[in-house]
N, C-alpha and C positions, 0 to 999 in steps of 0.2 A: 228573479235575479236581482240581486243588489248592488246599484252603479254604484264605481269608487267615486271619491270627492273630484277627484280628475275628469273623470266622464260626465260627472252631473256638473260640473263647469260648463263642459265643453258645449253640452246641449243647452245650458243655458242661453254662452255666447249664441249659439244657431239660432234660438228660438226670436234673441234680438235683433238678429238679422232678417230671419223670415218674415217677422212681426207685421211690416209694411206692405208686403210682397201684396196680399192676400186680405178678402172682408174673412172675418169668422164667423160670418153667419150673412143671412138675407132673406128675405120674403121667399117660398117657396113658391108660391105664383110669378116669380119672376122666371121668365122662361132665360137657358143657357146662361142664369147667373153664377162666378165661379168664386166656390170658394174652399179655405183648407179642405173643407169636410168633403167638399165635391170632389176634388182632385184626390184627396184619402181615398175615398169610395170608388174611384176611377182605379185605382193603382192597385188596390185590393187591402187594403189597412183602414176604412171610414171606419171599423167597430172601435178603432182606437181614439175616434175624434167623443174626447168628451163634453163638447162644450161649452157653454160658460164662459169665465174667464180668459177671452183671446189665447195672452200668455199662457197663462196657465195650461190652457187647452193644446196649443203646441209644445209643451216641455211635454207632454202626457204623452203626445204624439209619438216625439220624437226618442225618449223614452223606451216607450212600447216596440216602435219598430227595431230598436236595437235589439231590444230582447229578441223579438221573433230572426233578427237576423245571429245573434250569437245562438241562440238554439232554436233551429226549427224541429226540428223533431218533435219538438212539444207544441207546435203549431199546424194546422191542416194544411194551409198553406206552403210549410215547409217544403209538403211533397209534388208542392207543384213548382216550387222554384227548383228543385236541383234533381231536373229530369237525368241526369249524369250523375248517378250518387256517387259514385268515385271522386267525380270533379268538385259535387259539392262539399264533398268530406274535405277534400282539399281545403276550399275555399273555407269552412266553419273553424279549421284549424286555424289557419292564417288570423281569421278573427278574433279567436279566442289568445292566440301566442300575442298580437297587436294590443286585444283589452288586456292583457297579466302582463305586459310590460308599459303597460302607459299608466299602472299604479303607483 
């Protein structure tokens, strides 16, 4: 999926916001050290932490999880987020009407 110039702003703006929140990495010997990738990993999206470059590694993130959120279908995870396929249809709709009018 290819974000319009409007979305790939917006995740920008996020990603300079997150930026601080969070280390982008750490010693794996560091016991309950927390970082993007660990909280990714927690949440079920770490395969999308590539990272590297901090920034960089959150625009990727951030990104990615849109994608999997405007089409999960094409995601494994899809079919564990929208146990109500009805209600999720709903909801992908909503998404998709929100991303084609914020063009």
């Amino acid at each position: 999926m290819a974000l319009s110039l409007k979305e790939s702003r917006a995740i920008a703006g996020m990603a300079d916001l997150l930026y601080e929140f969070l280390p982008g990495s750490g010693s794996k010997s560091w016991r309950g050290h927390v970082t993007f990738h660990t909280v990714a990993t927690k949440v079920g999206v770490g395969d999308y932490w590539p990272g590297g470059s901090k920034k960089t590694a959150i625009i990727t993130l951030l990104e990615q999880t849109l994608t999997l959120l405007a089409n999960p279908h094409k995601h494994p995870m899809g079919t564990m987020l929208g146990h109500n396929r009805v209600h999720w249809r709903d909801k992908k709709q909503h998404l998709q009407n929100v991303r084609r009018n914020s063009r």
